[in-house]
C-alpha positions in Angstrom: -12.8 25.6 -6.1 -12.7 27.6 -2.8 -11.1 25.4 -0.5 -9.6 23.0 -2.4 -6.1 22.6 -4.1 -4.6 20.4 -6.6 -2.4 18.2 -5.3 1.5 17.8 -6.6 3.7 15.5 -6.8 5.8 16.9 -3.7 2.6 16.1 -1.9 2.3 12.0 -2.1 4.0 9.3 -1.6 3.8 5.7 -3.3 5.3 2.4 -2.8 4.9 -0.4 -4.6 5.5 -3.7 -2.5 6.5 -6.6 -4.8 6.3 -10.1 -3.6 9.5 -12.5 -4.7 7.3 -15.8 -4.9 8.0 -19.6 -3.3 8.6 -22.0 -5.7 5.7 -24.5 -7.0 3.0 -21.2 -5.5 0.3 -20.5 -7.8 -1.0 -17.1 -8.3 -3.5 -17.4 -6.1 -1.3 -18.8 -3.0 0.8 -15.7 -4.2 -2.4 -13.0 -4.0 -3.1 -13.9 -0.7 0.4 -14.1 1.2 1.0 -11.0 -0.3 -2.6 -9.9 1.0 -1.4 -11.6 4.8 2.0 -9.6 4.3 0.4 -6.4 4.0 -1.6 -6.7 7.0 1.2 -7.8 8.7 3.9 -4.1 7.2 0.3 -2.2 7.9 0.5 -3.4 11.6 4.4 -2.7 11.8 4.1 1.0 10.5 0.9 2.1 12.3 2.5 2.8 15.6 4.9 5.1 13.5 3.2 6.7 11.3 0.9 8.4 14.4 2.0 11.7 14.3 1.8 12.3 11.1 -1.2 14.0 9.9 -2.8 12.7 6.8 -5.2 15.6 5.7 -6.7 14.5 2.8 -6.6 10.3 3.2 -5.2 8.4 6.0 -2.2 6.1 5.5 -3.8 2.8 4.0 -1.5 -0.1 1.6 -4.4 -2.2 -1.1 -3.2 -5.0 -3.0 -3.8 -4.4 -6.6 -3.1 -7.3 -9.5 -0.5 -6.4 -12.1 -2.3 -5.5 -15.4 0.1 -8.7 -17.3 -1.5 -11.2 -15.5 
């Protein structure tokens, strides 16, 4: 592994975004506001997140389902 290291904890970061739902939405008109919405924070934290330097992955948010539903 020359080259490389493990990465720790102390070397992420992860937020989970949680969308508080309209009433009467279905699921699916909640997937894809909350798909809009993060587009919309991605486009908000870009210009600040510029001098940072991401070395191993640059910044990015995905929308992934919860595991219940």
């Amino acid at each position: 592994m020359v080259g490389t290291r493990l990465l720790s904890v102390d070397d992420m970061v992860q937020y989970n975004l949680f969308l508080l739902p309209a009433d009467r939405s279905t699921p699916q008109q909640n997937e894809q506001r909350l798909k809009e919405l993060l587009g919309e924070i991605f486009a908000k934290l870009a210009p600040m997140l510029v001098e940072y330097i991401w070395q191993h992955q640059p910044f990015n948010l995905k929308y992934h389902p919860s595991k219940g539903n």
